[in-house]
C-alpha positions in Angstrom: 8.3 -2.9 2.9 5.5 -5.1 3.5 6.8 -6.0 7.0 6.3 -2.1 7.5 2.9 -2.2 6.3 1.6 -5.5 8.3 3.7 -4.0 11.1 1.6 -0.4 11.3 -2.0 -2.5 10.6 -1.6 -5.1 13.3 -0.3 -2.8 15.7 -2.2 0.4 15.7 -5.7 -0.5 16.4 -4.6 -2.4 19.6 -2.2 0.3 20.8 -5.0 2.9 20.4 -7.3 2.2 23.5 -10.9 1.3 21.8 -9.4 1.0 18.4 -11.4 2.6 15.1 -14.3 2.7 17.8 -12.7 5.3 19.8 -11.3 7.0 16.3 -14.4 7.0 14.7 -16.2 9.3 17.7 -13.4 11.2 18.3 -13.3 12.3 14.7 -16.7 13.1 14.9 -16.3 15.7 17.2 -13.8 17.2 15.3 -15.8 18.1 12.6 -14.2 17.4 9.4 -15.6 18.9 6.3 -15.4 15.4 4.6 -17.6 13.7 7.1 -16.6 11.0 9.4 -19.0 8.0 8.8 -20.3 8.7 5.4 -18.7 10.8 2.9 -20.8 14.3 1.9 -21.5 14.9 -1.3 -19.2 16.8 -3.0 -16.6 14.3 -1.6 -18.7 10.9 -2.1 -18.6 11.6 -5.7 -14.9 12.8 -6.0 -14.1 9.4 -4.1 -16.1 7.3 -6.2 -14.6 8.9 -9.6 -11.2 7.8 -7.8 -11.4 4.6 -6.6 -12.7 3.6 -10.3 -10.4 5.1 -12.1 -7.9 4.1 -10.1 -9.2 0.3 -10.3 -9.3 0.6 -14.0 -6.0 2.2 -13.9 -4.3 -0.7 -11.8 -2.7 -2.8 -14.9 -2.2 -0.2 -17.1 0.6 2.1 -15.4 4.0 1.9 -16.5 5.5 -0.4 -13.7 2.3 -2.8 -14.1 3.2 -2.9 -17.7 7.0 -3.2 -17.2 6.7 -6.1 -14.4 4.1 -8.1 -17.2 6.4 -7.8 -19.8 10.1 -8.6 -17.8 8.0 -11.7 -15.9 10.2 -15.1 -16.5 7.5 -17.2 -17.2 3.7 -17.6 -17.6 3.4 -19.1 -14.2 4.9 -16.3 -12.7 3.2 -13.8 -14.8 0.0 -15.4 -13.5 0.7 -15.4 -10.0 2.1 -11.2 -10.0 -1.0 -10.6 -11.5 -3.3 -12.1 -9.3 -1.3 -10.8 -6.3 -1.5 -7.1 -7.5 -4.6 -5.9 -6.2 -3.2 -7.1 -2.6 -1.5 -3.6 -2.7 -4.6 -1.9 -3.5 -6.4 -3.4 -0.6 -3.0 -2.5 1.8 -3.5 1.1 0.7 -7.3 1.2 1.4 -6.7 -0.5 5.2 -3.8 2.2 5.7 -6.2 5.0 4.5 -8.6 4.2 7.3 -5.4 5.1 9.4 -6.6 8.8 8.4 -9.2 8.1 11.0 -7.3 6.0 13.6 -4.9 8.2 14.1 -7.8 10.6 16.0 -8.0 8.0 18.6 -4.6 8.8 19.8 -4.0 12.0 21.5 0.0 11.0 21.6 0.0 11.1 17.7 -2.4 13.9 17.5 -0.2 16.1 19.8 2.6 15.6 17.2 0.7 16.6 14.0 -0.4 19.8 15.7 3.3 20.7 15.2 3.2 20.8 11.5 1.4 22.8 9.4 -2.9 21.5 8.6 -1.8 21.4 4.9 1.3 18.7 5.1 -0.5 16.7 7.7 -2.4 13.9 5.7 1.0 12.5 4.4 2.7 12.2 7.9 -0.6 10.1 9.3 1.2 6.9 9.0 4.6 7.8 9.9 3.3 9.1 13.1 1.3 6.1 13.9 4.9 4.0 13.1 6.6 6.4 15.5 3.7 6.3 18.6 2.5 2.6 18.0 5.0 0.6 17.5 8.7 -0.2 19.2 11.9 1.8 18.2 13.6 -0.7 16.3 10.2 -1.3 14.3 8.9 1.8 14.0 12.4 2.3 12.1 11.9 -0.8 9.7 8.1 0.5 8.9 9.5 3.9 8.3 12.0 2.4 5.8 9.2 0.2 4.5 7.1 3.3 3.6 10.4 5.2 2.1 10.9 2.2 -0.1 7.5 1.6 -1.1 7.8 5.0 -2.7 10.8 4.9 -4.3 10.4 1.3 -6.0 7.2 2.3 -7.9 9.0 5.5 -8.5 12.0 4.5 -10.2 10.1 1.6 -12.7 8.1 4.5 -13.8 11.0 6.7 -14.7 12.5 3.4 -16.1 9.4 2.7 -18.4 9.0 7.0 -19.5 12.9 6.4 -20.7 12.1 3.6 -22.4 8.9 5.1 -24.2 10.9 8.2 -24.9 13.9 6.8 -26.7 11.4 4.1 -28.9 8.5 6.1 -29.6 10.6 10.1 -30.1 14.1 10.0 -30.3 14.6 6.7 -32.2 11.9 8.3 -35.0 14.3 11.4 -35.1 17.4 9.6 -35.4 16.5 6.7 -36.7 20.8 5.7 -37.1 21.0 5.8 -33.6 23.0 2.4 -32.0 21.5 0.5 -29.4 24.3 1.9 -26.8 23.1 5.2 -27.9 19.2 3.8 -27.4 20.9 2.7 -24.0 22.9 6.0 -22.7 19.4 8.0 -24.1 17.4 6.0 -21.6 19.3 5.8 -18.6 19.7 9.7 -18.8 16.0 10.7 -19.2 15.2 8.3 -16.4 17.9 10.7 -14.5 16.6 13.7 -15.2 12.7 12.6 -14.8 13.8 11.5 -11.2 15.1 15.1 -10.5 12.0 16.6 -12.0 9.6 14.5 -10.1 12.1 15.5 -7.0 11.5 19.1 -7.7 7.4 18.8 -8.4 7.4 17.3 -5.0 9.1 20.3 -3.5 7.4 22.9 -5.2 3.2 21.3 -5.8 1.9 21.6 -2.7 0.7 18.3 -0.9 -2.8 18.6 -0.7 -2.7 18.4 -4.4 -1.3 14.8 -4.5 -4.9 13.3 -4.2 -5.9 15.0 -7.4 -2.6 14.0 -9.2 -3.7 10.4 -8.4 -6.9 11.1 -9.9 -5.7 12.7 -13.0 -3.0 10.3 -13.5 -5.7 7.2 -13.6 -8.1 9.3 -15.9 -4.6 9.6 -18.7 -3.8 6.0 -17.7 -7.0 5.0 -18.4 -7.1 6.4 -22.0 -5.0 3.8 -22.8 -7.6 1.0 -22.0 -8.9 0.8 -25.4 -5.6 -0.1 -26.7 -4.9 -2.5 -24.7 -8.5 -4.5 -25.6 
């Protein structure tokens, strides 16, 4: 996964003749209703609502949580934790990919073919595909399916787990710990088909506010854990 990621932010500024230079003005002349080099304001504010919330948000989702409290030692529990926000700053560098990707005509040409609305999420696989070498451009795309799925599958793990203590064990409080176990692994099942199908049916433009909403729940949980 992160060989993926390194991969796509070496290589695409110095494939793309002029780099974010050339990105930047051609972007400008496309007009976007964000804004290119500053944000307008209705956007400026939704971006500054999410990059807080998600900031506060960081160490409180479920797979944070999980990885803090499965951690072998203290030592290693310090060093995870200081190495976490590496991801977030990975995530902001590939974001600015949103812009790169107007310096190259190649990669622009293939995200006419899809529809305006399901564009945004294929920015970085089409950089992978018109930056970098076959073999690579197949390791990054596996790197960016991973990086999905990992996050994906502690969370379902850690809804389970919350399920079966907080609800089901309540209800039937006799319950075995095989039973505590079968309970789990077959809500994380079914929540992995559900989140499956959301993806499917919510359109994609909405994932951006999903992110936001989900920090904003997250974050309710702050207080609790001061």
């Amino acid at each position: 996964m992160f060989l993926g990621v390194i991969a796509i932010l070496a290589a695409a500024p110095f494939a793309i003749p002029g780099g974010f230079a050339s990105a930047f003005n051609a972007a400008t002349l496309k007009a976007l209703p964000t804004g290119v080099s500053t944000l307008k304001d209705p956007f400026f504010i939704t971006y500054t609502t999410l990059w807080v919330g998600s900031s506060l948000a960081l160490y409180l989702y479920p797979h944070s949580v999980n990885g803090a409290l499965s951690a072998e030692s203290d030592k290693k529990l310090a060093m995870s934790t200081a190495l976490l926000p590496i991801y977030g700053i990975a995530l902001a560098l590939l974001a600015m990919y949103g812009i790169l990707i107007y310096g190259s005509p190649e990669a622009m040409k293939i995200l006419s073919l899809f529809p305006p609305s399901s564009r945004g999420i294929l920015v970085i696989p089409t950089l992978a595909v018109t930056t970098l070498p076959e073999w690579l451009a197949a390791l990054a795309l596996l790197g960016v399916f991973v990086g999905g799925l990992v996050p994906a599958a502690i969370m379902a793990m850690a809804q389970a787990n919350l399920l079966v203590r907080n609800i089901i064990k309540p209800l039937y409080p006799r319950i075995t710990p095989h039973g505590e176990t079968r309970a789990a692994k077959w809500a994380s099942v079914i929540f992995k088909f559900l989140a499956l199908g959301f993806v499917f049916i919510v359109p994609a433009t909405y994932a951006i506010w999903l992110q936001l909403l989900g920090g904003i729940i997250i974050t309710q949980t702050l207080p609790a854990y001061s």
